[in-house]
C-alpha positions as CSV (number, residue, x, y, z in Angstrom):
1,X,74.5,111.5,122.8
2,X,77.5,111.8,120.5
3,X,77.5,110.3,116.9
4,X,81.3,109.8,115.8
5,X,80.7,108.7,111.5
6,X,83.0,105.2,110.9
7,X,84.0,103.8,107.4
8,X,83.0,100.2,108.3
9,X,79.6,100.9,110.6
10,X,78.8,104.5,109.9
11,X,77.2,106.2,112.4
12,X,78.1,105.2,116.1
13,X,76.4,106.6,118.8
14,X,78.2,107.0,122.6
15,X,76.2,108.3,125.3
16,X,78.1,111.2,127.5
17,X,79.6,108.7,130.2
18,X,80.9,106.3,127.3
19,X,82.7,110.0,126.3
20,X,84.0,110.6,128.8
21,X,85.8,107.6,129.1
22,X,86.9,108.3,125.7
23,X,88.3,111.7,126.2
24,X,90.6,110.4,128.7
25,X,94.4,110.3,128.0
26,X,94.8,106.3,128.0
27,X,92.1,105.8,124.9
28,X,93.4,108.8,123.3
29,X,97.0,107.5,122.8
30,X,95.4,104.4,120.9
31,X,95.0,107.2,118.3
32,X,98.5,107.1,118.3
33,X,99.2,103.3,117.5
34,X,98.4,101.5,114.2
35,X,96.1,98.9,114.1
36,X,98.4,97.1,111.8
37,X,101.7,98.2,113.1
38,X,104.2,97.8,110.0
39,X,101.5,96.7,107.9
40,X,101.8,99.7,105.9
41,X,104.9,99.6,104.7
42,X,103.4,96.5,102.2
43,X,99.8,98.0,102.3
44,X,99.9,102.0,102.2
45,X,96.6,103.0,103.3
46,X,96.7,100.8,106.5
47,X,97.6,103.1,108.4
48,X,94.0,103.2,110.9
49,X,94.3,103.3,114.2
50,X,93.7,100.9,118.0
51,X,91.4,103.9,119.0
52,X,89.1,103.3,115.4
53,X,88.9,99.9,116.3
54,X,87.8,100.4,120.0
55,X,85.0,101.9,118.6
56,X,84.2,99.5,115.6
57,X,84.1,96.9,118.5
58,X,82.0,98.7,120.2
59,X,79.5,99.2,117.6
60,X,79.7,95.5,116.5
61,X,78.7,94.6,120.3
62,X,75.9,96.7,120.1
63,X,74.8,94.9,117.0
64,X,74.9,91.9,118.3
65,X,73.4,92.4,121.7
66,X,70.7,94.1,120.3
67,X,70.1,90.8,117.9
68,X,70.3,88.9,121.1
69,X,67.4,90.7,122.6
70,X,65.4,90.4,120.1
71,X,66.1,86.8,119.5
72,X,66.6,85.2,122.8
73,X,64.7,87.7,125.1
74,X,64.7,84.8,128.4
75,X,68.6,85.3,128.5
76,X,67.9,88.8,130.2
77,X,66.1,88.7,133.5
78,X,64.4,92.1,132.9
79,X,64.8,95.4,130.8
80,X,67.1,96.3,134.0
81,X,69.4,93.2,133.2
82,X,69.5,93.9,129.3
83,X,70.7,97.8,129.9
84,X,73.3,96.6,133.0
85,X,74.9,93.6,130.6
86,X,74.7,96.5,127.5
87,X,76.5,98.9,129.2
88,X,79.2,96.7,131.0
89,X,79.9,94.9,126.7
90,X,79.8,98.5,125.4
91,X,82.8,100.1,128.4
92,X,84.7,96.5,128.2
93,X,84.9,96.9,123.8
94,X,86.0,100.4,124.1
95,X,88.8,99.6,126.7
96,X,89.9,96.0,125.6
97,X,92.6,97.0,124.1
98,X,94.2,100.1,126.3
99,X,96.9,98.0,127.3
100,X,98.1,97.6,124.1
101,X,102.3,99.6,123.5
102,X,103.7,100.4,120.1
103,X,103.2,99.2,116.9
104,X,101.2,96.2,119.3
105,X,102.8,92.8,119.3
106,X,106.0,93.4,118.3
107,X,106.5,95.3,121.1
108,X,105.4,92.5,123.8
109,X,108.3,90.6,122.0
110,X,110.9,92.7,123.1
111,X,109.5,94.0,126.5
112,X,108.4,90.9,127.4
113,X,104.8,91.9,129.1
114,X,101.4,90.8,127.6
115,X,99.0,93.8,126.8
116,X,96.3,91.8,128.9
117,X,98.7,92.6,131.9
118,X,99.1,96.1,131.1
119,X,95.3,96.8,130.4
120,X,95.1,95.5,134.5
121,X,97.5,98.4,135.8
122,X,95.8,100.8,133.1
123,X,92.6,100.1,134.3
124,X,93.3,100.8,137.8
125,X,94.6,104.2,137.1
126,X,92.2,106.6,138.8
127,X,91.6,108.4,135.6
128,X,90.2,105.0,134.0
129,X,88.7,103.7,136.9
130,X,86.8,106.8,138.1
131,X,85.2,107.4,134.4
132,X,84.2,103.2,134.7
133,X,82.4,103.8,137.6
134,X,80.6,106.9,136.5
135,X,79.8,104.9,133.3
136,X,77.5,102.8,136.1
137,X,80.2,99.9,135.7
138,X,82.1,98.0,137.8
139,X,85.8,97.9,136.8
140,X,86.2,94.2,138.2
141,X,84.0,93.1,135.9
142,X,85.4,94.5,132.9
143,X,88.4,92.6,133.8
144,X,87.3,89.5,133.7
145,X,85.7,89.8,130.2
146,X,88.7,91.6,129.1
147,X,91.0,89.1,130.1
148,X,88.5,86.1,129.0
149,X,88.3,85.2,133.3
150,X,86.0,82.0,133.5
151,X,84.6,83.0,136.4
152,X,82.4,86.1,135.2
153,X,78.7,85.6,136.0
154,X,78.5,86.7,132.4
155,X,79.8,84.1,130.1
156,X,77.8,84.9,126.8
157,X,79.5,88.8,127.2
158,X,83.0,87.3,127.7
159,X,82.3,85.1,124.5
160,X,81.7,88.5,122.6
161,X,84.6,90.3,124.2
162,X,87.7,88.0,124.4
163,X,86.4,84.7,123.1
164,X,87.6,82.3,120.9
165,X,85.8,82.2,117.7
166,X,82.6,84.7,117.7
167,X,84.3,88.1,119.4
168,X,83.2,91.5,118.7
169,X,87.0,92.6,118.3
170,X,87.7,90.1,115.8
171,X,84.3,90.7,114.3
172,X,85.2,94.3,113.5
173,X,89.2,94.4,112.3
174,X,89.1,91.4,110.2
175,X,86.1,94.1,108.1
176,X,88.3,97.0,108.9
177,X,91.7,95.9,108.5
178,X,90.4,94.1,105.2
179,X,88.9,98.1,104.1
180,X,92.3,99.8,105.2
181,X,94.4,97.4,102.9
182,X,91.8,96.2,100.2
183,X,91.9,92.9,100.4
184,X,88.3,91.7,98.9
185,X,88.3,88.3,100.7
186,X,89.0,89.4,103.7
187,X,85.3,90.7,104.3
188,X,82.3,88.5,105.0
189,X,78.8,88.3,105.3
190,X,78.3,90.4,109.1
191,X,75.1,91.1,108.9
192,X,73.9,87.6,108.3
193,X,75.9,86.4,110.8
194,X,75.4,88.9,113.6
195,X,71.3,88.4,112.7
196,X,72.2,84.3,113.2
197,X,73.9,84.8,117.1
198,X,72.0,82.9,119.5
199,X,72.4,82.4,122.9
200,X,72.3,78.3,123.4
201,X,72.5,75.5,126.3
202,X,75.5,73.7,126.9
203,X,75.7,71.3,129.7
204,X,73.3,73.6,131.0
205,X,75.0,76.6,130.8
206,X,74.1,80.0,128.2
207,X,77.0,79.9,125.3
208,X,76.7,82.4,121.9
209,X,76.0,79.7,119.0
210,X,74.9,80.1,115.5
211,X,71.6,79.6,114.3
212,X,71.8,77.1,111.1
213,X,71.0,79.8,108.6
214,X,74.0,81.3,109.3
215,X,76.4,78.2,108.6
216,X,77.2,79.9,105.7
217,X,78.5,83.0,107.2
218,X,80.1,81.6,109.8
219,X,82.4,79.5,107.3
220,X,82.8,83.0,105.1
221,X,84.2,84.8,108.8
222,X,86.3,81.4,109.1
223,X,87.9,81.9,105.4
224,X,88.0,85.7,105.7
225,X,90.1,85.2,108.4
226,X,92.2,82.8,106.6
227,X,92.7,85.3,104.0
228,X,93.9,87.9,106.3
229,X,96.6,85.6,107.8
230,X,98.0,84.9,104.5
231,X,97.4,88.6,102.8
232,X,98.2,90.5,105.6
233,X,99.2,89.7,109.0
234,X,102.0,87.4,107.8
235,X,102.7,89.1,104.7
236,X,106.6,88.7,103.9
237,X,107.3,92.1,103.9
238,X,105.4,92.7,107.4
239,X,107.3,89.8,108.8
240,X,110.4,91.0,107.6
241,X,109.7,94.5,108.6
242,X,108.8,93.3,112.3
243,X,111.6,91.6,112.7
244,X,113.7,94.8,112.2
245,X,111.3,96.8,114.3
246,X,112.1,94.3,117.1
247,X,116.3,95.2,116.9
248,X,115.6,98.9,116.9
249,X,113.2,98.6,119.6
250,X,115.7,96.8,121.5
251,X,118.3,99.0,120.9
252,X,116.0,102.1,122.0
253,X,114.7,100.3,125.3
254,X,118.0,99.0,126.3
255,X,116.7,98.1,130.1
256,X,113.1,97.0,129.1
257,X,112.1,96.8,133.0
258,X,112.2,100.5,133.1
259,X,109.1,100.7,130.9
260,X,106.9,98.4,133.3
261,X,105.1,101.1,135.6
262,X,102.3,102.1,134.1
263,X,103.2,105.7,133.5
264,X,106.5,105.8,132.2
265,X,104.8,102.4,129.2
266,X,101.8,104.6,128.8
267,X,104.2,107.6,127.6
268,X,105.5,105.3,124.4
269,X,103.6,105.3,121.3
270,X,104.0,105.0,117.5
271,X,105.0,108.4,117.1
272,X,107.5,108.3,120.0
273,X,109.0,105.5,118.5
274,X,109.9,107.1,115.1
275,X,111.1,109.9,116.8
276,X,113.3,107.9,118.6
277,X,114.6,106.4,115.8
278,X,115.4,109.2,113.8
279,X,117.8,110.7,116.3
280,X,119.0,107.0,116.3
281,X,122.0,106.1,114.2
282,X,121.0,102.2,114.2
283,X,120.8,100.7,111.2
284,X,117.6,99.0,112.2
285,X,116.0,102.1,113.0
286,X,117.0,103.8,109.5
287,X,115.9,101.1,107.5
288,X,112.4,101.4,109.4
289,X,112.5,105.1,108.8
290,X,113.6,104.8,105.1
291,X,112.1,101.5,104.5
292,X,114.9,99.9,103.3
293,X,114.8,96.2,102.9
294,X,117.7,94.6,105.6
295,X,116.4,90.9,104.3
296,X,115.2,89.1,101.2
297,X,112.6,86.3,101.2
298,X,114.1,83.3,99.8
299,X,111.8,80.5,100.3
300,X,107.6,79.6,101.7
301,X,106.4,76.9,102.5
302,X,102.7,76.9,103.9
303,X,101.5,73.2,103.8
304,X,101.9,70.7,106.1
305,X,103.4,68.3,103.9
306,X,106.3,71.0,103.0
307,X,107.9,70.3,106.6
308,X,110.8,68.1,105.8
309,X,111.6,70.3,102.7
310,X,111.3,73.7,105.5
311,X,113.6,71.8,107.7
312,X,116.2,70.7,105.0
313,X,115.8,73.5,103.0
314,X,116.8,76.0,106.2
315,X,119.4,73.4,107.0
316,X,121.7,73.5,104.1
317,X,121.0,77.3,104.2
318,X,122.6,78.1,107.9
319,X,125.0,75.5,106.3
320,X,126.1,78.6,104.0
321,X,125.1,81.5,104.9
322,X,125.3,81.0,108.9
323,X,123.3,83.4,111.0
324,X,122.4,85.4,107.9
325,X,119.7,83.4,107.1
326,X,116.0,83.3,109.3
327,X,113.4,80.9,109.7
328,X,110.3,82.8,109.8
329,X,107.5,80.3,111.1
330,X,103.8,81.3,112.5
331,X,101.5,79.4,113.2
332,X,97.7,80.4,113.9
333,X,94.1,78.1,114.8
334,X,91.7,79.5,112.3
335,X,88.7,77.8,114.3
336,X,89.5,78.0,118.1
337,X,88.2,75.4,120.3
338,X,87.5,76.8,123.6
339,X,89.3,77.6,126.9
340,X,91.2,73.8,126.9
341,X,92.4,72.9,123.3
342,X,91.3,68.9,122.8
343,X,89.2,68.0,120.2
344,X,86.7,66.5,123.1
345,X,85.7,70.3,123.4
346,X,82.8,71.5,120.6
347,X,83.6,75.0,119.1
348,X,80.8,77.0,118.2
349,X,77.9,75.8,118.3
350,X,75.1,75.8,115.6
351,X,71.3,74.9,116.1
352,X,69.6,72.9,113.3
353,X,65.9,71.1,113.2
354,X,67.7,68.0,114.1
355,X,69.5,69.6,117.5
356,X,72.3,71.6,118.4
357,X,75.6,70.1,117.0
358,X,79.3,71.3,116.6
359,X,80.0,73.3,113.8
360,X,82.1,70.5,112.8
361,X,79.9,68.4,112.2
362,X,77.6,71.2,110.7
363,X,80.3,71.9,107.8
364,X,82.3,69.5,106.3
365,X,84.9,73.0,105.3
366,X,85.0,74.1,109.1
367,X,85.8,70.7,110.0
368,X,88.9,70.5,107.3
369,X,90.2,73.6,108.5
370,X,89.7,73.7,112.2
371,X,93.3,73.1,113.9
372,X,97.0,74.9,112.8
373,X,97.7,76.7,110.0
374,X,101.1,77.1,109.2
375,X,103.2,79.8,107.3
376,X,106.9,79.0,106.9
377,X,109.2,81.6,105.6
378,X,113.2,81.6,104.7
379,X,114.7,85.3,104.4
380,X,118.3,85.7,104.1
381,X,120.2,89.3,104.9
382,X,121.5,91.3,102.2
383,X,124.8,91.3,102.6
384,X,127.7,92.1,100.6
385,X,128.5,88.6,98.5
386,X,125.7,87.4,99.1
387,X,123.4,86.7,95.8
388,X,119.8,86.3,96.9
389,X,118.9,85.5,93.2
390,X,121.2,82.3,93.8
391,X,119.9,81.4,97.6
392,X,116.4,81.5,95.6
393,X,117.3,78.9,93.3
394,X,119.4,76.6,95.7
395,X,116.1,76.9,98.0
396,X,114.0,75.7,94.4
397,X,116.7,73.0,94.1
398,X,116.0,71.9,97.5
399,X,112.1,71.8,97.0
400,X,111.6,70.0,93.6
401,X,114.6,67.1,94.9
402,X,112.1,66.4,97.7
């Protein structure tokens, strides 16, 4: 047994087969690539790694399995059962997300290839696949909870490690990525809500729920990742940052086809990347090196009801300022319905005295905010003769005329 200390869940314990696996050169490189890619060029200590989460998801896993079994001990045939299912959540946290390439999604942008496809051909590398099986796991099944398959015999794991609402992995960045860049609200109440996981019937089928003194948690996780969207992950300057990281990517992977086998992708990380760009004379990959601002945030506009004005706003901008200006827009369901998104599917599930009911109709604030939440963003390129002081006020114009 190996005790590795954490920031966000102290002391986390691997046995020697879960090492193994960790001390082999695909999990190493996520030392290599930020959790929060450019996030640290608007939040300076965020600079933790994919290969500290692995293990935070882990850990939170382990948590919650173990509340499992000590809540809803019929779910497990046997103590057999409860150590197979543990070991195949704990190998499937630490590897889901090996398929991940520098600084993460802005990469898949500009190479075009999902990480869940990579994590496949990663997978099957014998390196991987011979420390799986000696981990007394079978590699097929990790792929189908990695890649959220429907067709696992076990439905409750794939819930914890690629589902929709109550996953390990978002479990443990939203506490760690909110600890990197200190933002208060994006924490919540994890122990209260890993201690209120159940294992329910739907249809006649096992599905993780929420007992009903958890509600309360549940809707602090819900508005912690909120918070996180609109501090964070969709920060202006991240945005604006990831947008110039996608040119100088381009410009450094001019074929990006030659990255797709498996080697030759797994040989990029952060680090190479910087490299890359400082024998680069791009001016997309100096202002990443230098952090020099190419654009200039003009406008937001994050309610529903600001639509028209995004829309007019960004028209009469392009109108004068032609390709120099860019329509940031992202979009992002803070309460996930599952697999199929109609609202004739519950979300999670949450048992009171009265029965088990949608969390909708358990809290009146997850049922306000379940569905789309926007972010709308106008930046505009410094260039010369361009003001951006005088695009700002045209854009405030534009909004109080509406």
């Amino acid at each position: 047994m190996k005790r590795i200390f954490d920031p966000i869940h102290h002391f986390i314990e691997l046995d020697d087969r879960e090492i193994a696996l960790l001390d082999t050169a695909p999990m190493q490189r996520l030392r290599r690539l930020r959790q929060l890619g450019l996030a640290y060029l608007a939040f300076p200590a965020a600079e933790h790694s994919r290969f500290g989460h692995a293990l935070g998801a882990l850990a939170m896993g382990e948590r919650v399995i173990e509340s499992l079994r000590r809540h809803d001990e019929g779910y497990f045939a046997d103590e057999a059962d409860y150590l197979a299912q543990r070991r195949l959540l704990r190998v499937s946290l630490l590897l889901h997300d090996i398929g991940h390439g520098p600084f993460s999604h802005a990469c898949e942008a500009v190479l075009g290839v999902q990480h869940e496809e990579r994590t496949k051909a990663i997978l099957a590398l014998p390196e991987i696949a011979n420390a799986i099986e000696r981990a007394d796991v079978d590699i097929a099944a990790v792929v189908e909870l990695i890649t959220g398959d429907a067709a696992t015999p076990y439905p409750v794991l794939r819930e914890l490690v690629s589902g929709p609402n109550l996953d390990s992995d978002r479990m443990d960045y939203l506490l760690r990525d909110a600890y990197f860049t200190g933002v208060v609200n994006g924490r919540y109440d994890s122990d209260q809500l890993v201690g209120s996981l159940r294992i329910l019937d739907r249809a006649g089928a096992p599905v993780l729920g929420v007992d009903s003194r958890g509600l309360v948690a549940l809707e602090s996780f819900l508005l912690a990742r909120y918070m996180m969207f609109s501090t964070v992950y969709f920060h202006h300057t991240t945005r604006q940052y990831e947008r110039t990281l996608q040119e100088a990517l381009r410009a450094i992977w001019r074929d990006p086809r030659a990255l797709d086998p498996v080697v030759t992708f797994l040989a990029w990380d952060d680090f190479r990347v910087l490299d890359a760009m400082r024998a680069s004379t791009d001016r997309f990959g100096t202002a990443i090196r230098n952090r020099d601002s190419l654009y200039a945030l003009v406008a937001e506009f994050n309610a529903e009801a600001d639509s028209q004005t995004f829309q007019m706003c960004y028209a009469q901008m392009r109108a004068r300022y032609g390709d120099a200006v860019w329509a940031d827009s992202q979009e992002q369901l803070m309460h996930r319905l599952p697999l199929v998104l109609t609202d004739s599917k519950p979300t999670v599930l949450v048992r009171t005295r009265a029965g088990t009911v949608d969390a909708r109709e358990a809290s009146d604030l997850i049922r306000r905010i379940t569905g789309k939440v926007l972010w709308r963003k106008l930046f505009l390129e410094r260039k010369d003769g361009f003001e951006i002081e005088q695009a700002r006020r045209q854009a405030a114009e534009i909004t109080k005329a509406r």
